[in-house]
C-alpha positions in Angstrom: -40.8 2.8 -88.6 -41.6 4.1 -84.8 -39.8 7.3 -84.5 -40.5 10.0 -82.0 -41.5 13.7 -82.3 -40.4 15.7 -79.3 -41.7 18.8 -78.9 -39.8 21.2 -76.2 -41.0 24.7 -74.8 -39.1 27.3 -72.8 -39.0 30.5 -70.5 -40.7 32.8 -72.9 -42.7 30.2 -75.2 -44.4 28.0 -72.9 -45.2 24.5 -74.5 -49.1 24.6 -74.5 -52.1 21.7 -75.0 -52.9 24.0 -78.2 -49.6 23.0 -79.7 -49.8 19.7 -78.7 -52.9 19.6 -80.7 -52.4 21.4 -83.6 -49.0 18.6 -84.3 -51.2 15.8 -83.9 -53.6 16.8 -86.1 -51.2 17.5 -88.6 -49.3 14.8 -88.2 -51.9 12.1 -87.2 -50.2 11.2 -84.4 -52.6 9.1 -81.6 -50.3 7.5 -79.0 -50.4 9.1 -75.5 -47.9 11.9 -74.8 -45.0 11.3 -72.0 -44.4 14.1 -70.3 -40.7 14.9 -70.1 -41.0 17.9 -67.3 -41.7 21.7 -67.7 -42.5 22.5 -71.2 -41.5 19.5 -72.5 -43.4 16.2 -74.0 -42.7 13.7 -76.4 -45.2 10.9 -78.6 -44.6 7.9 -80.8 -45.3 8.2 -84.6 -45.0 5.4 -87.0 -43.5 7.0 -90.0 -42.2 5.5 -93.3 -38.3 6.8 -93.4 -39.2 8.4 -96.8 -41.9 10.3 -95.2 -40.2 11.3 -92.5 -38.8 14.7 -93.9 -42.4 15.7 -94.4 -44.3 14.7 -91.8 -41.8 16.8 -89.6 -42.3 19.7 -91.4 -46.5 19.4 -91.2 -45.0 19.5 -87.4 -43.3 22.9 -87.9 -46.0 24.6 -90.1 -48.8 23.3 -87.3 -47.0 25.3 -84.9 -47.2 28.2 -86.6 -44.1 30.5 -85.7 -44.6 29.5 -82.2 -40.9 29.4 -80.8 -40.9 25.6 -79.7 -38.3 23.6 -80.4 -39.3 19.5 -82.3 -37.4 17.1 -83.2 -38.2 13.2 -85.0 -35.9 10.7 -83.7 -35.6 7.3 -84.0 -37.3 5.4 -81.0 -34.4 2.9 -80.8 -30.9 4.0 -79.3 -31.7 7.4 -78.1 -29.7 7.4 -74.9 -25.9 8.3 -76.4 -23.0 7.1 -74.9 -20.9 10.0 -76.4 -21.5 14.3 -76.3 -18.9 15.5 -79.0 -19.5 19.1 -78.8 -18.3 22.2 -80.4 -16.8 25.0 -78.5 -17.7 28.8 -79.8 -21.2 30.0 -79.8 -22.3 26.2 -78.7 -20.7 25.2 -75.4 -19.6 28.8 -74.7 -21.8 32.2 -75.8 -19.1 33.6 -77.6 -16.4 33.0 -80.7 -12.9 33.4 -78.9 -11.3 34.6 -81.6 -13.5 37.6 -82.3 -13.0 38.5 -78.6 -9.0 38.3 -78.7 -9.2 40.2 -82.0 -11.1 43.1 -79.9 -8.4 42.8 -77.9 -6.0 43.6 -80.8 -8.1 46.0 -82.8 -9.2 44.4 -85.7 -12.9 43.0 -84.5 -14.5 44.2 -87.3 -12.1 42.3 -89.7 -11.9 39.4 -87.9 -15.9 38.8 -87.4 -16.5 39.5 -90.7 -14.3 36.7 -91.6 -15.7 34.2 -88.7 -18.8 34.8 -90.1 -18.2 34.0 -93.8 -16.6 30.7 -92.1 -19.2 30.0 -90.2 -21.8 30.1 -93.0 -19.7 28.0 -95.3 -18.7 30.7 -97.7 -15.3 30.3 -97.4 -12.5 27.6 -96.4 -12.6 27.3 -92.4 -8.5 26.8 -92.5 -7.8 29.4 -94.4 -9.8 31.6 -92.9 -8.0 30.5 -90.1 -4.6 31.4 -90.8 -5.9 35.1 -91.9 -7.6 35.8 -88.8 -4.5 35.1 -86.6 -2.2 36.5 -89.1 -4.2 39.7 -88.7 -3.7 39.6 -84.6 0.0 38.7 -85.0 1.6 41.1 -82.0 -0.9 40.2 -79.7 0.6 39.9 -76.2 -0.3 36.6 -74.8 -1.5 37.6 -71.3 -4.6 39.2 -73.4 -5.5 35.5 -73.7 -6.2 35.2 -69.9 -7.6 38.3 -69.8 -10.3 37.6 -72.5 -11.1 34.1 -70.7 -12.1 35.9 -67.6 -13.8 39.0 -69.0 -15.9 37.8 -71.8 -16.2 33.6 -72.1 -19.3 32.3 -70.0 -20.9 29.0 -70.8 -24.3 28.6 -72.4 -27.2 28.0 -70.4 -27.7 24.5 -70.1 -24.0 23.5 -70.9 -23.3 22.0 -67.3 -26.1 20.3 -66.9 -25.5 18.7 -70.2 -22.3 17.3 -69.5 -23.2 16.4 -65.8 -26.4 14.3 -67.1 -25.2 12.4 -69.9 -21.9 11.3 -67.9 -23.9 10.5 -64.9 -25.5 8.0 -67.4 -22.2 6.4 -68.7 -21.7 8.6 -71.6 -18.1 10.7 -72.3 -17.8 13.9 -73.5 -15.9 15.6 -76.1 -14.7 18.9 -76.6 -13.9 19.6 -80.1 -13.2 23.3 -81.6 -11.6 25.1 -84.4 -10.4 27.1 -82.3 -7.5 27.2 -79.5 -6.6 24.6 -76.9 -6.2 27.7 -74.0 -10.1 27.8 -73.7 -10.8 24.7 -74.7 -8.8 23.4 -71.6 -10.6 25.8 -69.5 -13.9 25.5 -70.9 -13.7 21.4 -70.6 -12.8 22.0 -67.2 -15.7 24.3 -66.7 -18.1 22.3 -68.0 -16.9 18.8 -67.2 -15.6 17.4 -70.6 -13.1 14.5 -70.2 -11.3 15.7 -73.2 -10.5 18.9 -75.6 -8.8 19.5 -78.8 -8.5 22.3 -80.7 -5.9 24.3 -82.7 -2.0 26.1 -81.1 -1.7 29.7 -80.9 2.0 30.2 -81.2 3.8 32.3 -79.6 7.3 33.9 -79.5 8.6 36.5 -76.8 5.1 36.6 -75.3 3.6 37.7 -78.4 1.5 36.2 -81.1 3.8 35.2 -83.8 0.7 35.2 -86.1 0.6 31.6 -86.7 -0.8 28.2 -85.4 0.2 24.8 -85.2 -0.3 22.5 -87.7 -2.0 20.2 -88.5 -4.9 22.3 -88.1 -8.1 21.3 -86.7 -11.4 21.6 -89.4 -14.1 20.0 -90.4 -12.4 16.9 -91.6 -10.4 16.8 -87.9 -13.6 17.1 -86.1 -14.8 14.1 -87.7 -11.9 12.1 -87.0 -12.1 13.2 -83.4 -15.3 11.3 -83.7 -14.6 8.1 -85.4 -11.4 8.0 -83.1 -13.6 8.4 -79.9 -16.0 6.1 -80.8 -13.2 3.8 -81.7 -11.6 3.8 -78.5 -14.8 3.6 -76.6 -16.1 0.5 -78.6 -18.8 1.9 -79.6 -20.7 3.0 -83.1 -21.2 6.8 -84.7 -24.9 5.6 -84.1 -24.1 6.0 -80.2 -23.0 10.1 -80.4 -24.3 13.2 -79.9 -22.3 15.8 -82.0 -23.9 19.7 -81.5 -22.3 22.8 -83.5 -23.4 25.6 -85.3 -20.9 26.3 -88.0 -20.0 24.5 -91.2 -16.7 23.2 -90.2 -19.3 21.0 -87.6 -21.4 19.5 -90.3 -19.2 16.4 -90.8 -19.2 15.3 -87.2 -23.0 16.3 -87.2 -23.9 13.9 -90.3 -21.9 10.8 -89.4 -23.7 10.7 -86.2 -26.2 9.0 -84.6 -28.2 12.5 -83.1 -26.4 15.2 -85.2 -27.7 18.5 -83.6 -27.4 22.2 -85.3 -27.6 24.4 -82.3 -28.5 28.3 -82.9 -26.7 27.5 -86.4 -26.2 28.8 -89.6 -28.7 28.5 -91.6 -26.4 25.9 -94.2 -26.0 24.3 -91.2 -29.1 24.1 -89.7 -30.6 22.9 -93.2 -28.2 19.9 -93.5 -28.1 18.8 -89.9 -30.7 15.9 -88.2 -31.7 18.1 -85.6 -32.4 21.7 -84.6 -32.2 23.9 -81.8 -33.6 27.0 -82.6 -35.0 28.6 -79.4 -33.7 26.9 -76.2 -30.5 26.2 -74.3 -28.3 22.8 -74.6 -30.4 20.9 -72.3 -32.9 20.4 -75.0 -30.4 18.4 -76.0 -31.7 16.4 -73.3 -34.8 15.9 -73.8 -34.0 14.4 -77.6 -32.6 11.9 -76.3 -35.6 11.1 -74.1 -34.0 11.7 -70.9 -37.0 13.8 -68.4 -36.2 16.2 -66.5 -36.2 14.1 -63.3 -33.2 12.5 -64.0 -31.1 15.4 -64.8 -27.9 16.0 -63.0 -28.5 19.7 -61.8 
């Protein structure tokens, strides 16, 4: 089977010729690299799919520690026509709802929680329900107020969105967490669409709730066979990126599922990693140089 192994560099670990070495001796790899722009290259292996858990791993050991970012894809279909993409701590820096909960007072509880959620630890839609419960009172201008003060997209995020449309492709917004940023953070960015879950409010203040139904893992995935649906195309045509476990679903069921600064359930289960760099390594996966990015 020809897959590729792309190997991608950054700011503060250059890619290097020594690297480059040091994976194809481990991995016996002999076709020519392509050079996909700064710190960036990719080369043909032919790999038996049974292998192809360990021969990417001789990859990671051959590098030592160094902070490069590899991925083994398969050579056919890498170009997707569809970016589904999680919101918090993936297309934005930040987890909104630890930010409104500074807001109300109760950080500490509520990021204890996220975390847990994150990792996988505990139900994502319960854990849900708490969190707000424990902000209930909140007045709902802090909403605006914590858009402008503390959201600010990822590196790499517009360029993302920018490329992959400019190649046909749509783009997805999908969070667990509430439609007021994910309709500003889509429009930021450049998604065509958002979803996420209904703060609700009564008087101005935050009645503790949120709409149902609520949107998880299993809505996330959904999102996904519905887009693909609608577009006429197959799972094997998306790019899905998260970090939490409520992402895994849509990660798995497509065609380049990417874990991006995940947790570590997450990053274990998922296709892909990104462990160093910003989203447009996301990119470079798919084969697309840096030439043709839509800056």
């Amino acid at each position: 089977m020809e897959m590729v192994l792309t190997l991608v560099g950054n700011a503060r670990q250059p890619l290097t010729q020594a690297h480059v070495a040091a994976v194809r001796d481990a991995t016996g790899a002999d076709a020519p690299l392509r050079d996909l722009g700064p710190d960036a290259g990719e080369f043909v292996v032919e790999v038996r799919p049974a292998d192809a858990s360990d021969l990417e791993q001789r990859a990671v050991d051959a590098l030592s520690g160094a902070e490069i970012d590899l991925a083994l894809t398969n050579n056919a279909n890498r170009r997707k026509r569809l970016l589904i993409a999680d919101m918090d701590s993936t297309i934005i820096t930040v987890e909104c709802i630890d930010e409104l909960a500074d807001f109300a007072g109760v950080r500490d509880a509520v990021s204890g929680i996220t975390e847990r959620a994150m990792r996988g630890e505990i139900d994502f839609e319960g854990a849900l329900l708490e969190r707000v419960g424990l902000m209930q009172g909140l007045q709902e201008s802090v909403l605006q107020q914590a858009f402008e003060q503390r959201v600010r997209l990822t590196d790499g995020a517009r360029t993302l969105t920018r490329t992959m449309k400019a190649g046909g492709a749509h783009a997805a917004l999908v969070s667990g967490g509430f439609t007021f940023f994910t309709e500003r953070v889509a429009r930021l960015a450049g998604f065509d669409e958002h979803h996420a879950n209904t703060l609700m409010f009564r008087d101005g203040l935050l009645t503790g709730d949120v709409g149902r139904p609520i949107l998880g893992r299993q809505a996330k995935l959904d999102q996904l066979n519905r887009i693909t649906a609608e577009l006429g195309i197959g799972n094997q045509d998306a790019l899905a990126v998260g970090d939490g476990a409520n992402d895994l679903a849509m990660i798995q069921a497509s065609g380049l599922g990417v874990a991006f600064h995940a947790k570590p359930m997450t990053a274990a289960a998922a296709g892909a990693r990104v462990l160093h760099g910003d989203l447009t390594v996301l990119l470079y996966y798919q084969g697309i140089p840096f030439s043709e990015w839509a800056t």
